[in-house]
C-alpha positions in Angstrom: -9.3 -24.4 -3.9 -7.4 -23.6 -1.1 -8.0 -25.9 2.3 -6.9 -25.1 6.0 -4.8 -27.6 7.6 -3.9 -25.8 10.9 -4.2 -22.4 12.4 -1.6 -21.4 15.5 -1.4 -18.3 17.7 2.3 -17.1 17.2 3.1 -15.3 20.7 6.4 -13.2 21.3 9.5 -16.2 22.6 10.1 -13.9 25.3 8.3 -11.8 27.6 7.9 -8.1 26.1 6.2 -5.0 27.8 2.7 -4.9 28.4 1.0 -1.6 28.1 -0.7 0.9 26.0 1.2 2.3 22.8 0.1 5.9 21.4 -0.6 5.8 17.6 -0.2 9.4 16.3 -2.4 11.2 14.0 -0.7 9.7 11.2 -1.4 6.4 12.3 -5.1 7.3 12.6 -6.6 8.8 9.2 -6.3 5.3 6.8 -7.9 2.3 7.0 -7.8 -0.4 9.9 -8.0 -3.5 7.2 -4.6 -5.0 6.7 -1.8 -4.6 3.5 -2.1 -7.8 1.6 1.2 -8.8 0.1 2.1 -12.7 -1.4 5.8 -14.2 -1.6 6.0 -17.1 -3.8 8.5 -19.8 -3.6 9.9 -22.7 -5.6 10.0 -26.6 -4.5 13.2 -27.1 -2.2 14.8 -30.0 -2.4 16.2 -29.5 0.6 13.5 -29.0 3.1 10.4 -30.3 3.7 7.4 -28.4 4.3 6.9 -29.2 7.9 10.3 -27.9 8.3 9.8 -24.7 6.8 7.0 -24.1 8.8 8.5 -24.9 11.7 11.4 -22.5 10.9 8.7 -19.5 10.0 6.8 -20.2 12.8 10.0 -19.8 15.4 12.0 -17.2 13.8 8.7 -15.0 13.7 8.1 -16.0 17.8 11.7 -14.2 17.7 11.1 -11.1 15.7 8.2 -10.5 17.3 10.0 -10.1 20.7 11.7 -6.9 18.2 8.8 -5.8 16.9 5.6 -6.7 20.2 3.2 -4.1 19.1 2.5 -6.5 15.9 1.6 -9.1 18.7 -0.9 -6.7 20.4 -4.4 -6.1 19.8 -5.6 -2.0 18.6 -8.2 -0.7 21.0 -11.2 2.3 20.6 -10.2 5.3 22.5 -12.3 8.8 22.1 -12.8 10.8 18.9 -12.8 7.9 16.5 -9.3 6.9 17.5 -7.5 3.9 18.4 -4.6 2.8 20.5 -2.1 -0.3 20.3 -2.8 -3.0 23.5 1.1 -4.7 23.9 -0.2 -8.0 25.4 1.6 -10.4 23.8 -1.8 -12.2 22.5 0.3 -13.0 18.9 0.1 -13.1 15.1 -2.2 -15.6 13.2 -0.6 -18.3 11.5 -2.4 -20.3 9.0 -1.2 -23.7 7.5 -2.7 -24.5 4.4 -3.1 -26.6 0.9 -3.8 -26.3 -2.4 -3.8 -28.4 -5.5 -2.8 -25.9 -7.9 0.6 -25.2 -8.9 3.0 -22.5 -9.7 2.2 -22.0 -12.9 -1.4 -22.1 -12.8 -0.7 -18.4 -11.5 1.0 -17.3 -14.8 1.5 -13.5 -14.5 0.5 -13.5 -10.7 -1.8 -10.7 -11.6 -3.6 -10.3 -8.6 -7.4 -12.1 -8.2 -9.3 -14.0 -5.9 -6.7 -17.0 -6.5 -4.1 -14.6 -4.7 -6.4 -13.6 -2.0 -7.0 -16.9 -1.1 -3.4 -17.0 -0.5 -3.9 -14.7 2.8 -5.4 -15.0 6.1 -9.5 -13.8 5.6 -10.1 -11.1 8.4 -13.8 -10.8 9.6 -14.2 -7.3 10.6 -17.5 -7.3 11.8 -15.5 -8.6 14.9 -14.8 -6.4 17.6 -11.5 -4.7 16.7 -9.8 -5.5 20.0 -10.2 -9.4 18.5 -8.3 -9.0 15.0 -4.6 -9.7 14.9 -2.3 -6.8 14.0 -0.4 -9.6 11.9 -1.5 -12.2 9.8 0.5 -15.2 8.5 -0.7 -17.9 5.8 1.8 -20.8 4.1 0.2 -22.8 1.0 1.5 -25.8 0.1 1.4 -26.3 -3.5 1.0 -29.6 -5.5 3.8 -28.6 -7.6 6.0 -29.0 -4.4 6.4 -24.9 -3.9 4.7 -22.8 -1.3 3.5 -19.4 -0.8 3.8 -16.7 2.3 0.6 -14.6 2.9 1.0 -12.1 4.8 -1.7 -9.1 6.0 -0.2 -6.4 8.3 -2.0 -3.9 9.7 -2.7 -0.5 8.3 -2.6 1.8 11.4 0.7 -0.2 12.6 3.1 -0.2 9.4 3.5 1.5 6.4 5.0 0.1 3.3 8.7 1.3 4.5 7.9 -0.7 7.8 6.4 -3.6 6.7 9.5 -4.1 4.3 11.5 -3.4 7.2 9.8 -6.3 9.3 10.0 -8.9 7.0 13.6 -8.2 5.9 14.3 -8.7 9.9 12.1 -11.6 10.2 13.7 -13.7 7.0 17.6 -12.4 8.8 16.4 -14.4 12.0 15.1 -17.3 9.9 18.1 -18.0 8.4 20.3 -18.2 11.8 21.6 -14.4 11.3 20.8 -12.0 14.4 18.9 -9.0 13.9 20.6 -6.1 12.7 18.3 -2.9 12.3 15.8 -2.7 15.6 13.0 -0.3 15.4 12.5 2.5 16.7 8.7 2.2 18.7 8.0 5.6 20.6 5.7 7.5 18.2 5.1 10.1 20.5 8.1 12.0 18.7 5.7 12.8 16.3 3.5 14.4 18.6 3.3 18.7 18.9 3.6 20.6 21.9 0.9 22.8 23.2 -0.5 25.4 22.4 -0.6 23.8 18.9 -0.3 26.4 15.9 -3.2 26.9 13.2 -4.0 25.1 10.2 -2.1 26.6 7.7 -2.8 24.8 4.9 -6.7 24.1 2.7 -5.9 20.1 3.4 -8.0 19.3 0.3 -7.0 15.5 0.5 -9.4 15.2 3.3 -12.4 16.5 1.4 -14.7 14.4 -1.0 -13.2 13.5 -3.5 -14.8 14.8 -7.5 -18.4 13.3 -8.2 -19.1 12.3 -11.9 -21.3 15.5 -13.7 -24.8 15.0 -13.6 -24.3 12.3 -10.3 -25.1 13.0 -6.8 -23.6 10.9 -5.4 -20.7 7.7 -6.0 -22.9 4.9 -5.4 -23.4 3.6 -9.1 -19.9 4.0 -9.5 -19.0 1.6 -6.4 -21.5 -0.9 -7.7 -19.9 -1.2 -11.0 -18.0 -4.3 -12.3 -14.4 -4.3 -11.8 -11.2 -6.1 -13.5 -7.9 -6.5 -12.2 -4.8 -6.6 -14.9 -1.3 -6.2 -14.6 0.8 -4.6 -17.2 4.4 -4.2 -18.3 6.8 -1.4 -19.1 10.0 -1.6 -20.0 13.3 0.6 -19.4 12.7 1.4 -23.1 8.8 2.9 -22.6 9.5 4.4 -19.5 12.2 6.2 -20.5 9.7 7.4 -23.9 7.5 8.6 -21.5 9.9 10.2 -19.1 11.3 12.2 -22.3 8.1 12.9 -23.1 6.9 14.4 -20.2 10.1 16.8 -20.5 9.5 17.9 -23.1 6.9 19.8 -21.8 9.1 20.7 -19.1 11.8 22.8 -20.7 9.8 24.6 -23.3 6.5 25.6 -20.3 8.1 25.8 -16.9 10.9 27.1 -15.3 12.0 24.4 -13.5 15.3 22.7 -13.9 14.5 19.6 -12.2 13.6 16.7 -14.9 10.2 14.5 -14.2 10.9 11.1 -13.1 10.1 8.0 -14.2 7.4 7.5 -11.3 5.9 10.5 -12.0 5.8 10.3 -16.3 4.0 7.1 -15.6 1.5 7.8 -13.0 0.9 10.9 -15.5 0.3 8.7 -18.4 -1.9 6.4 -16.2 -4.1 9.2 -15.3 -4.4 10.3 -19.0 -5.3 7.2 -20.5 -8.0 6.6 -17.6 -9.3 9.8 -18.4 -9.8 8.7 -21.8 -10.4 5.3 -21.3 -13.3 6.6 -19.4 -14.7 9.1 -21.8 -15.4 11.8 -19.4 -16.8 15.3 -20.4 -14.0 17.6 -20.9 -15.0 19.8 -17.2 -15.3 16.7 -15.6 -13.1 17.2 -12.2 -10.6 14.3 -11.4 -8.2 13.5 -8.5 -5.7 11.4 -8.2 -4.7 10.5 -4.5 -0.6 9.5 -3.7 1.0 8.7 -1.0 4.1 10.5 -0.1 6.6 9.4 2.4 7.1 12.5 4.9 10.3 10.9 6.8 13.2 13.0 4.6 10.6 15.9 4.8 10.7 16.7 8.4 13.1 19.4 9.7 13.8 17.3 12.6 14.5 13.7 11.0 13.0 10.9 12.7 15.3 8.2 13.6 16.1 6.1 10.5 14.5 2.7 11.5 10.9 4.5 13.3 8.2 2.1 13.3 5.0 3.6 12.3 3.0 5.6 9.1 4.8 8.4 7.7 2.6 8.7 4.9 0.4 11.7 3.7 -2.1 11.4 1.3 -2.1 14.2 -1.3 -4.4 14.9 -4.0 -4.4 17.3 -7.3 -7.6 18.1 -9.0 -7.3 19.3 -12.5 -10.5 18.5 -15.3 -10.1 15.6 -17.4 -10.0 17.8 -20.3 -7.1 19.3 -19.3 -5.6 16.6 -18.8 -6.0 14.5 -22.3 -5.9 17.3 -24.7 -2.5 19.1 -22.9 0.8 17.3 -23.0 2.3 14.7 -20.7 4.6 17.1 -19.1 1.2 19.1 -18.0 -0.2 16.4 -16.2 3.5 15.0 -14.3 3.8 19.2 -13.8 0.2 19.0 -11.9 1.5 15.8 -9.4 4.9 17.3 -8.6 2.6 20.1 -7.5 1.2 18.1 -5.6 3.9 15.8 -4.4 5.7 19.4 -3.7 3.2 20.5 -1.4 4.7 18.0 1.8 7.2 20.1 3.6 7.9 20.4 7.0 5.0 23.4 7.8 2.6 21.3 5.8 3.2 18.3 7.3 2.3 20.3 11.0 -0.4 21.5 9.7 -1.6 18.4 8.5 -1.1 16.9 12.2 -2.9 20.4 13.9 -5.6 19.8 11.1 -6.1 16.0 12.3 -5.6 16.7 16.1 -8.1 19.0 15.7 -10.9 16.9 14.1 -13.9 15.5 16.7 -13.5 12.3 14.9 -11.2 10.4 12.6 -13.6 7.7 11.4 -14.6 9.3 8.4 -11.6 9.4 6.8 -11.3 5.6 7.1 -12.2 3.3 3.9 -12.2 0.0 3.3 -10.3 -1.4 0.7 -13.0 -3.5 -0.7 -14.7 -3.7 -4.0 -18.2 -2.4 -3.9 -17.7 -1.2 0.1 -20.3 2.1 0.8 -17.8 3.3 3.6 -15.8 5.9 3.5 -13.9 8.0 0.3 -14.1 6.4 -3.4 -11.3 7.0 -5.6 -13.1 5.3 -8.5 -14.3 7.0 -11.4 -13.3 9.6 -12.3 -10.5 9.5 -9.9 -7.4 7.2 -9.2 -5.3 6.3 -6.7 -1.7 5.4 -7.3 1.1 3.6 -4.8 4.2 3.9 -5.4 6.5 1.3 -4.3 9.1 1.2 -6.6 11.6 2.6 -3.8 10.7 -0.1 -1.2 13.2 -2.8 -0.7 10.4 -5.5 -2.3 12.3 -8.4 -3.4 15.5 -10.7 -1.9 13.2 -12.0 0.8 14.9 -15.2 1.9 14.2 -16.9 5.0 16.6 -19.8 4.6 15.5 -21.8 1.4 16.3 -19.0 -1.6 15.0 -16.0 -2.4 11.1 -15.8 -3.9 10.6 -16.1 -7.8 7.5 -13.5 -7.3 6.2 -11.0 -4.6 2.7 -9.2 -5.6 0.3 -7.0 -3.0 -2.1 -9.5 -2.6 -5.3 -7.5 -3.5 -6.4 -4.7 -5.6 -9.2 -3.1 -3.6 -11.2 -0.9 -6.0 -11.9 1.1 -8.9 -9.3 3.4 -9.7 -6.3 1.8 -7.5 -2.9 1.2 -9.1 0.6 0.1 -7.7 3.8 0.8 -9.4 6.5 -2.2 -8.6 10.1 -2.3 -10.0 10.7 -5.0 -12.3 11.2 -8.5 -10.8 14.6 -8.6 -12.5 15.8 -5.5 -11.4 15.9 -4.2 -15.1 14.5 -0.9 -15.1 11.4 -1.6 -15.9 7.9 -1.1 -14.0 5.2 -3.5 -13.0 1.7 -2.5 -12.8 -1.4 -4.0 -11.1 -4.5 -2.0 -11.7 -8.4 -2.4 -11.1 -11.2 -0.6 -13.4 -14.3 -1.2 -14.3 -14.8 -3.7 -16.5 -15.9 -1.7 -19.1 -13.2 0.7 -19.0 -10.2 -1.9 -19.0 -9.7 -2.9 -22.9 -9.5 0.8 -23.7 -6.8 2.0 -20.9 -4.9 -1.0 -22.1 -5.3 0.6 -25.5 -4.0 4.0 -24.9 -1.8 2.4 -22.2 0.7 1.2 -24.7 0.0 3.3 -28.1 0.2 6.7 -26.7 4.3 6.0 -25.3 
């Protein structure tokens, strides 16, 4: 159980610009919820909570002179989209109690205990109403504490979010800033006349129904499990040769699969079996992929805003279990392959183009009815084993564990690096319930 003690209204220490901040069509196509993610920290003997707070609660009135959008409020404009308000109305900060300790968190899988760990977000409110930023400390009985934080979908992506806090924790511990952001996202605006779609766009379409099903709404409704499972150096590397195997005896390619990609590849195959689909069943799997080393025309290395594109690759889950590994890794550097600098235009002309953005949006809730499902028979895998995750010290030590805060729904995965910096790969999942034991199954005999 988790109890309020105090909320606040964190506002910018200084006076920043009010006014009206485009959000480009990248900005515009994902979800308006907020990216859960939970530091946890160890009893200081040092400092006392009040103190912490107090530090946390003035180093962030600081950074957010840095980075004032996160202190604004988005706004509806026309065509489904939205703009940022600058007006200085501030982040939420939550204070907050619980009696359970530490340990009582064991592998920090993610789970309703974790979520209680983050500011809840109503948004049946009017959007105009809903911080950008939300901040939540829990005081454990075991003398540690926690830092919930939600930031925004349509402001950060995981590169920027990582960016803010590492800023925010440099101010906390007396340091000055050192890496400001770059804020204009107009730079990745086109000029008129805008050239043509060039490109099918097929993450944008509904994603593969199960056979026989006309719709996903059964699917949604289903029971869901969150786990989070191990690899080590050792298994990824079994995999990685695996999938290369494949590789130098069926393509031409000289470029070796990567340990991200063997093991997203190996999580698709043992869903696929896991969930016993019929060998034509269709499947996607949906990944993000960072566009910023992608563009001709680099954007400047500290921009603040989404440079993410969805892409998706849509093989049959037959395919896919009875071929080897290095098929199914082949199949998402397809994908993955697919960003370059003409498609990520055209992804922006395709976008621009579209009457209205808001059904591409989806909630990432369990059982929500909006929007695109990448449950069954589909997945969808984040990668943030590039992001600089860990190391996140505002003053009092680095944290023991950092873990997205929530796993939304059926189907989504996150790959993390190792807390120890080892090699090896932490993964949080959701399935169904009754697909779980099996994946784990395959999960680990099938390295």
């Amino acid at each position: 159980m988790v109890n309020l003690k105090a909320s606040y209204m964190v506002k910018p220490a200084k006076e920043t610009p009010t006014r009206l901040m485009y959000l480009s069509e990248f900005d515009q196509f994902d979800t308006i919820t907020h990216s859960p993610t939970v530091y946890f920290y160890q009893h200081s003997g040092e400092l006392v909570l009040n103190a912490i707070i107090h530090t946390l609660k003035d180093s962030l009135s600081k950074v957010l002179t840095i980075f004032y959008p996160l202190a604004g409020r988005l706004q509806w404009i026309a065509r489904g989209r939205l703009q940022i308000h600058c007006n200085s109305t501030g982040a939420e900060f939550l204070e907050a109690e619980s009696e359970a300790k530490i340990d009582d968190f064991g592998d920090f899988c993610p789970s309703s205990k974790t979520t209680a760990l983050i500011p809840s977000v109503d948004y049946g409110r009017p959007i105009h109403e809903l911080p950008l930023l939300l901040v939540q400390v829990t005081k454990f009985s075991c003398g540690g504490f926690s830092l919930g934080l939600g930031i925004s979908h349509a402001l950060a992506d995981g590169e920027c979010a990582a960016h803010f806090i590492s800023e925010w924790a440099r101010i906390a511990r007396g340091e000055k800033p050192e890496n400001f952001p770059f804020l204009d996202r107009t730079i990745l605006q086109l000029e008129d006349p805008l050239p043509k779609t060039s490109f099918d766009h097929s993450e944008f379409k509904p994603t593969p129904l199960l056979i026989g099903h006309s719709n996903n709404t059964e699917e949604r409704n289903k029971k869901t499990i969150v786990a989070i499972l191990k690899l080590s150096k050792e298994q990824i590397n079994k995999l990685k040769n695996k999938a290369n195997e494949y590789r130098n005896s069926e393509t031409s390619t000289n470029r070796a699969f990567t340990r991200y990609g063997s093991v997203t590849a190996h999580m698709w195959r043992c869903a696929c079996k896991a969930r016993q689909h019929e060998s034509e069943q269709l499947t996607n799997i949906r990944i993000a992929v960072d566009f910023r080393s992608r563009l001709q025309s680099s954007l400047p290395k500290w921009y603040f805003g989404c440079t993410v594109l969805p892409v998706v690759t849509t093989p049959t889950s037959g395919d896919i279990v009875s071929k080897p590994l290095g098929y199914t890794a082949k199949k998402l550097r397809e994908g993955i392959g697919k960003v370059t600098d003409e498609y990520i235009r055209s992804c922006f002309v395709f976008l621009k183009n579209e009457p209205d953005l808001s059904k591409f949006r989806f909630f990432h809730t369990v059982g929500s009815s909006q929007g695109a499902f990448y449950g069954n028979p589909n997945m969808s895998v984040t990668n943030w084993t590039r992001l600089p995750l860990y190391g996140m010290d505002f003053g009092w030590g680095k944290e023991i564990c950092m873990i997205p805060g929530a796993i939304g729904y059926d189907g989504k995965a996150f790959i993390l690096p190792g807390r120890n910096e080892d090699g090896s790969f932490l993964i949080p999942l959701r399935l169904q319930v009754t697909h779980m034991d099996n994946f784990k199954k395959f999960f680990y005999e099938d390295i």
